[in-house]
C-alpha positions as CSV (number, residue, x, y, z in Angstrom):
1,X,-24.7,-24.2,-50.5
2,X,-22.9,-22.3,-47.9
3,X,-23.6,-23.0,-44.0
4,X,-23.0,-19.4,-43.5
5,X,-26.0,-18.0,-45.1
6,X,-28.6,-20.6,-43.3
7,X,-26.5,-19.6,-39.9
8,X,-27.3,-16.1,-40.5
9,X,-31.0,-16.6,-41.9
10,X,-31.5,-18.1,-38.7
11,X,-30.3,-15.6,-36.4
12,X,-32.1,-13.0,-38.5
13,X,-35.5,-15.1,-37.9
14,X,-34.6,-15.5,-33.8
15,X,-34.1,-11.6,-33.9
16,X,-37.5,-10.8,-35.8
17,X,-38.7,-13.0,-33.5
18,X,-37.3,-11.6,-30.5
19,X,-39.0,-8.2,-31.7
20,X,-42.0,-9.8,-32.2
21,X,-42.5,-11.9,-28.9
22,X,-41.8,-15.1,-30.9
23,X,-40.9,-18.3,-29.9
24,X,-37.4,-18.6,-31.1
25,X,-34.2,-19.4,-29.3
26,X,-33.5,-15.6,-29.3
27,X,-36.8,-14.6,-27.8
28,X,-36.5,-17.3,-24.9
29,X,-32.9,-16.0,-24.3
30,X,-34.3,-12.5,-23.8
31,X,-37.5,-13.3,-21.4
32,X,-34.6,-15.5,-19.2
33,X,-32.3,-12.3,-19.4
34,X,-34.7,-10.3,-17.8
35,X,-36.3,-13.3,-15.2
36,X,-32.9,-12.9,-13.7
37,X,-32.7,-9.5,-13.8
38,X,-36.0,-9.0,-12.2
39,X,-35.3,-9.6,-8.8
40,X,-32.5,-7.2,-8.9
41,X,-34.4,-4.8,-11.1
42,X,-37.2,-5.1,-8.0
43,X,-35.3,-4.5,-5.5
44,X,-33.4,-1.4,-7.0
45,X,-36.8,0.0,-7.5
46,X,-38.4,-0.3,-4.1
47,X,-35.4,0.6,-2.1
48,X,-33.5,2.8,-3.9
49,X,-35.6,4.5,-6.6
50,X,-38.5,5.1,-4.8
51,X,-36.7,6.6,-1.7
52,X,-35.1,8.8,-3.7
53,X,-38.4,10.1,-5.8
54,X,-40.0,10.4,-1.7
55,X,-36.7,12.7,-0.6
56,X,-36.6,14.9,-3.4
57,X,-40.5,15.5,-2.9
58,X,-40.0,15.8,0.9
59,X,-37.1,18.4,0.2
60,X,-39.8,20.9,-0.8
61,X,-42.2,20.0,2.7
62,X,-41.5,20.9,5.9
63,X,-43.1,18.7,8.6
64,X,-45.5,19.2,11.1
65,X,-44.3,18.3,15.3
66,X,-47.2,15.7,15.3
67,X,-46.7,14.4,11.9
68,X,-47.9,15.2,7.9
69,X,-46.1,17.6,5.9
70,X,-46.7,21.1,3.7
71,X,-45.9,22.1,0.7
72,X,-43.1,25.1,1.2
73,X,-41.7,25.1,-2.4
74,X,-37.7,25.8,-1.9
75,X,-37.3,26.9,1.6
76,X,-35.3,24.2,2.1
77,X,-32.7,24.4,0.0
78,X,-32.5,28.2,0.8
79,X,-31.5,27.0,4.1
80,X,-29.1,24.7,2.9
81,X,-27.1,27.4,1.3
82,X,-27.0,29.8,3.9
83,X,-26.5,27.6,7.1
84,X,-23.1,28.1,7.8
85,X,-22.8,24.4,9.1
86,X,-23.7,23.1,6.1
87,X,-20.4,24.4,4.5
88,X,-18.2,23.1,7.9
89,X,-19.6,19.7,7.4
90,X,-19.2,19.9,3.6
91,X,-15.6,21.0,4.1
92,X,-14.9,18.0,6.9
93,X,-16.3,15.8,4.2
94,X,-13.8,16.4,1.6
95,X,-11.3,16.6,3.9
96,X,-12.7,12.7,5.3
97,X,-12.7,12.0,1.5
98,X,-8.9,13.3,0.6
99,X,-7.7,11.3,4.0
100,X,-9.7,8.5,2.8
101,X,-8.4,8.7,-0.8
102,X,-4.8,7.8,0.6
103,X,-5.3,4.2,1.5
104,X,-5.5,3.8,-2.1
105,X,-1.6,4.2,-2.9
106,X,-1.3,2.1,0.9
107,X,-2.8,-0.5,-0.4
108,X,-1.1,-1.0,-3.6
109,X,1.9,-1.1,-2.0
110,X,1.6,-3.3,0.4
111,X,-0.4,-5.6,-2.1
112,X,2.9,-5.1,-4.5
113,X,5.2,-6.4,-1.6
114,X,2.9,-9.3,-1.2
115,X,3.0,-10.6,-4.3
116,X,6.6,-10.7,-3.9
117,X,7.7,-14.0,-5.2
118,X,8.6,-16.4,-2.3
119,X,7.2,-14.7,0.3
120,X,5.8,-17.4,2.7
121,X,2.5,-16.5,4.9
122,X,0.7,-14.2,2.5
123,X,-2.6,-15.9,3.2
124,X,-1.7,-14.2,7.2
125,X,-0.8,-11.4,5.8
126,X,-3.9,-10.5,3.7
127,X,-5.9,-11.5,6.4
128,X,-4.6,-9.4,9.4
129,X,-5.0,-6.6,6.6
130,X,-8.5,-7.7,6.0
131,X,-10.0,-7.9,9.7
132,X,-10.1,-4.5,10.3
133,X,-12.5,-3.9,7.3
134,X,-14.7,-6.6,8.5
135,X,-14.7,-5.6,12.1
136,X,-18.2,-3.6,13.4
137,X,-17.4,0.3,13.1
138,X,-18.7,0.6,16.6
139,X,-15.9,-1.7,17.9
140,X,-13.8,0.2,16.0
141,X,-14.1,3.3,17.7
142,X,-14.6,2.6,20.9
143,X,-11.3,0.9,20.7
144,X,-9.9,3.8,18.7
145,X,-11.3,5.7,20.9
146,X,-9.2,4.2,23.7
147,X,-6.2,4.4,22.0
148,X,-7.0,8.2,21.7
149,X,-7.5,9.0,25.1
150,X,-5.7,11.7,26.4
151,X,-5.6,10.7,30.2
152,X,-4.6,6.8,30.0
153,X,-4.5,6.4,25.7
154,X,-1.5,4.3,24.6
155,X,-1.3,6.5,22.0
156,X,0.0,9.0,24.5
157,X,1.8,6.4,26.4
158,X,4.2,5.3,23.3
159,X,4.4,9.2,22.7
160,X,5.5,9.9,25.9
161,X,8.4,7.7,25.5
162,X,9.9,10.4,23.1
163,X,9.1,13.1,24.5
164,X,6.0,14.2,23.1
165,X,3.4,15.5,25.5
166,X,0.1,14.1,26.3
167,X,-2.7,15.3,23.9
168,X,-6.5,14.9,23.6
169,X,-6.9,14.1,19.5
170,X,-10.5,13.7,19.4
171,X,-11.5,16.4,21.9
172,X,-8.8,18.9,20.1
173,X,-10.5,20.4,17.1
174,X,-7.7,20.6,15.2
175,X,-6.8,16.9,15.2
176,X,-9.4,15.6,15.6
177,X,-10.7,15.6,11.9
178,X,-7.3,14.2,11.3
179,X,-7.3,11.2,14.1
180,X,-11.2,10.2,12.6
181,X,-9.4,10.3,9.3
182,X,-6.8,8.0,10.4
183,X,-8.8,5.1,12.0
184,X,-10.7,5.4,8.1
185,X,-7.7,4.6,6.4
186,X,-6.4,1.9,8.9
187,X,-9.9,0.6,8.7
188,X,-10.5,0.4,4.9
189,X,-6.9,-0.2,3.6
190,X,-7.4,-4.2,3.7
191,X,-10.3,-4.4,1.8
192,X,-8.6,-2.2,-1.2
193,X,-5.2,-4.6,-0.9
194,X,-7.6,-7.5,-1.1
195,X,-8.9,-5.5,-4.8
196,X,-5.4,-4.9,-5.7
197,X,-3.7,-8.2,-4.9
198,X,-6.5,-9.6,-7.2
199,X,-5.6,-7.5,-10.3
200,X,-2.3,-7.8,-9.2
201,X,-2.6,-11.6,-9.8
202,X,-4.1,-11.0,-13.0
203,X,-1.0,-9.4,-15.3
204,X,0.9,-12.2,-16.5
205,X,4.3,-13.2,-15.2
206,X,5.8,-12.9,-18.4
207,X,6.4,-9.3,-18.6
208,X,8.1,-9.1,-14.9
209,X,10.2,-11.7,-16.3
210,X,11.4,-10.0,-19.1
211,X,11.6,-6.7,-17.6
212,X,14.0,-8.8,-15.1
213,X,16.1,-9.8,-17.8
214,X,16.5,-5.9,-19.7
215,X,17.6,-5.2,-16.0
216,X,14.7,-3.7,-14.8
217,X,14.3,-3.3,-10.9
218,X,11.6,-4.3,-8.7
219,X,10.3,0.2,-8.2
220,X,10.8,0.4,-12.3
221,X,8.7,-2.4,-12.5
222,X,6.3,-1.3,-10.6
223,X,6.1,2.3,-12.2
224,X,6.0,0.8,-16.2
225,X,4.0,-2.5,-15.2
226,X,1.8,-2.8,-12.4
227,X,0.7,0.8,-12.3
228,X,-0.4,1.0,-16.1
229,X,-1.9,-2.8,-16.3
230,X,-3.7,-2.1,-12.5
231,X,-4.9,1.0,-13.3
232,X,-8.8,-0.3,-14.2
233,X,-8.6,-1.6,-10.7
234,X,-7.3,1.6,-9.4
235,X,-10.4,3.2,-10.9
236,X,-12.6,1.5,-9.9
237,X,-11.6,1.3,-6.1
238,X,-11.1,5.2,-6.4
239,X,-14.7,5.4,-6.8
240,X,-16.0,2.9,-4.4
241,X,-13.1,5.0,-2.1
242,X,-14.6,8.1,-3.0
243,X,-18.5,7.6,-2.4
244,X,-18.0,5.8,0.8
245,X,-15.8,8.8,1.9
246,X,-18.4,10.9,1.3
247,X,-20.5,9.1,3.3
248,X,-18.9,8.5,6.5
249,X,-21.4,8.9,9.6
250,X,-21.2,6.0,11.8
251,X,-17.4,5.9,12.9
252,X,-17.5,9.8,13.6
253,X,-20.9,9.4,15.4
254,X,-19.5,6.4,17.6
255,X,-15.8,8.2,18.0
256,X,-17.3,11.8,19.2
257,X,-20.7,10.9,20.8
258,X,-22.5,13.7,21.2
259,X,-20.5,15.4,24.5
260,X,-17.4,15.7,22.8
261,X,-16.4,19.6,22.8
262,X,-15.3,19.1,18.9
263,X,-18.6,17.6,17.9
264,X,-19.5,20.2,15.2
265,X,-15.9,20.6,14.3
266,X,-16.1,17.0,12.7
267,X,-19.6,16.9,11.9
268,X,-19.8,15.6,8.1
269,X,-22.6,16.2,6.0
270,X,-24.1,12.6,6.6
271,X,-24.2,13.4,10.5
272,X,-26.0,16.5,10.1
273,X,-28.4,15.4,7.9
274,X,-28.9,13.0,11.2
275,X,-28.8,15.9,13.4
276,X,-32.0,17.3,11.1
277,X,-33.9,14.7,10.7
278,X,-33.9,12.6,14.1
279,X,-33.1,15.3,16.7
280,X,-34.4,18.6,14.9
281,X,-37.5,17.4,13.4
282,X,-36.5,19.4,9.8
283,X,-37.0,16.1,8.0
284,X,-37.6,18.8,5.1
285,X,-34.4,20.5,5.3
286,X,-32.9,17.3,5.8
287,X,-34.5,15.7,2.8
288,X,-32.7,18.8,0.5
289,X,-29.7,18.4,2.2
290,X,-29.4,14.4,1.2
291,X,-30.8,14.9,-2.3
292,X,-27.5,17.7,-2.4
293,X,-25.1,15.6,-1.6
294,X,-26.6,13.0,-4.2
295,X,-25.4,15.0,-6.6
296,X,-22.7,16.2,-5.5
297,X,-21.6,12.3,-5.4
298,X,-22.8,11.7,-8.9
299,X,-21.2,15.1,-10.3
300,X,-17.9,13.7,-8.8
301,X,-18.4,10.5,-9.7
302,X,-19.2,11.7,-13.6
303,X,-15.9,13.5,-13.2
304,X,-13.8,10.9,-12.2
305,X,-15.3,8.6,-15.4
306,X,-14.5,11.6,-17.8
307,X,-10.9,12.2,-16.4
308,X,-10.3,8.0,-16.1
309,X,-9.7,8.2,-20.4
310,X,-6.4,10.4,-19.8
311,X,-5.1,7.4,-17.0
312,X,-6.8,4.6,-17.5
313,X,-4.6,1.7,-20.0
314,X,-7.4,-1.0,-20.8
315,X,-5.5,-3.2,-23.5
């Protein structure tokens, strides 16, 4: 007789078993699948469901000065669509999130030139990149902030030296979106190169190699190897960019404080939401406001995952 058909007997027994809260080696693999998940599955529950089932019922309340809440049906989000700040801080956002987009194609440069072959010091390299992403956003921009300053900035000071005149980015409402935007990309472009170094590391040497040999150069290379085989990479650090674009607060809230003459020229939608519910009391309004953006992330993000089949090479 065949070992075939036993083997399969078997794993038809562990799997009626399984349905049937048996004792088979199926059935045990299952409960320890989801022991280990639990903890994760816990945690996911308490401090990320939950919250979010509490905002989107607080987004129809509007709360009292000394506490509780009432029932105001959709007040709320009426207010959200017709306060004109709401659309400014939308509109900063994307604009945060299309700066913040472009450390992507930084990074993968600079990754490509480090994997150069016989490059020595890469390790330095990677992490000079790196310590910016793991430095505290608040040391960040106060140093940022610094390097901004119009009166003694050495932004200004290495301007100067051509000629340019002395400016105040982050009190100028015009660049000021633009010199927030900036520190997020210097600040963000390490961890990304880290991501793409990694995937980098992952196509095999072989088909640089024989490119080499049909005379291929090191930019056609890149355009009909690396870019194709990274591109799973590139999505998925497109939509890690993406989210956390969206949700900038704490660098803008640390770079502008709230004196700065261009404070609700760079306001994003995070920072109002703050503005509502700390220093407003309109936890409510607040509340519709976060459970918006919510979706507006996940409608993007849905997007991005549909348009990745046209762009995306997994074999």
């Amino acid at each position: 007789m065949s070992v075939f058909p036993a083997t399969a007997a078997a794993k038809a027994a562990d799997r009626r078993a399984a349905r049937t809260g048996g004792t088979g080696p199926a059935s045990r693999n299952q409960r320890a699948a989801y022991l280990f998940i639990a903890p994760l599955g816990l945690g996911f529950a308490l401090f990320y469901f939950w919250p979010m089932i509490q905002t989107f019922y607080f987004s129809f309340t509007e709360f009292g000065p000394f506490g509780g809440h009432t029932w105001i049906g959709g007040d709320n989000y009426a207010r959200v669509v017709k306060d004109v700040t709401v659309w400014q801080a939308l509109g900063n956002t994307l604009v945060y999130c299309g700066i913040g987009l472009t450390a992507l194609p930084l990074a993968l440069v600079v990754a490509s030139l480090l994997n150069r072959r016989g490059l020595r010091a890469v390790p330095l390299y990677r992490a000079l990149y790196f310590v910016p992403f793991v430095t505290l956003p608040v040391a960040v921009g106060l140093v940022w902030n610094w390097l901004y300053n119009g009166d003694f900035g050495l932004l200004n000071e290495v301007l100067g030296w051509f000629g340019v005149d002395r400016h105040y980015w982050v009190s100028d409402p015009s660049t000021a979106v633009f010199a927030i935007g900036a520190v997020m990309v210097w600040s963000t472009t390490g961890y990304y190169l880290i991501i793409f170094m990694a995937g980098i590391k992952g196509i095999p040497r072989d088909y640089y190699e024989a490119a080499e040999l049909d005379g291929a150069g090191a930019v056609r290379r890149f355009f009909t190897i690396t870019l194709p085989l990274l591109s799973p990479t590139i999505f998925f650090a497109s939509v890690i960019c993406m989210i956390q674009s969206l949700q900038v607060f704490d660098l803008i809230y640390i770079m502008m404080g709230e004196k700065n003459p261009a404070v609700g020229d760079t306001q994003s939608v995070v920072g109002l939401f703050y503005k509502w519910a700390f220093t407003e009391n309109a936890q409510g309004a607040a509340a519709a406001l976060a459970f918006l953006l919510m979706l507006l992330i996940a409608a993007l993000t849905y997007l991005q995952f549909r348009l990745q089949r046209r762009w995306v090479h997994y074999g």
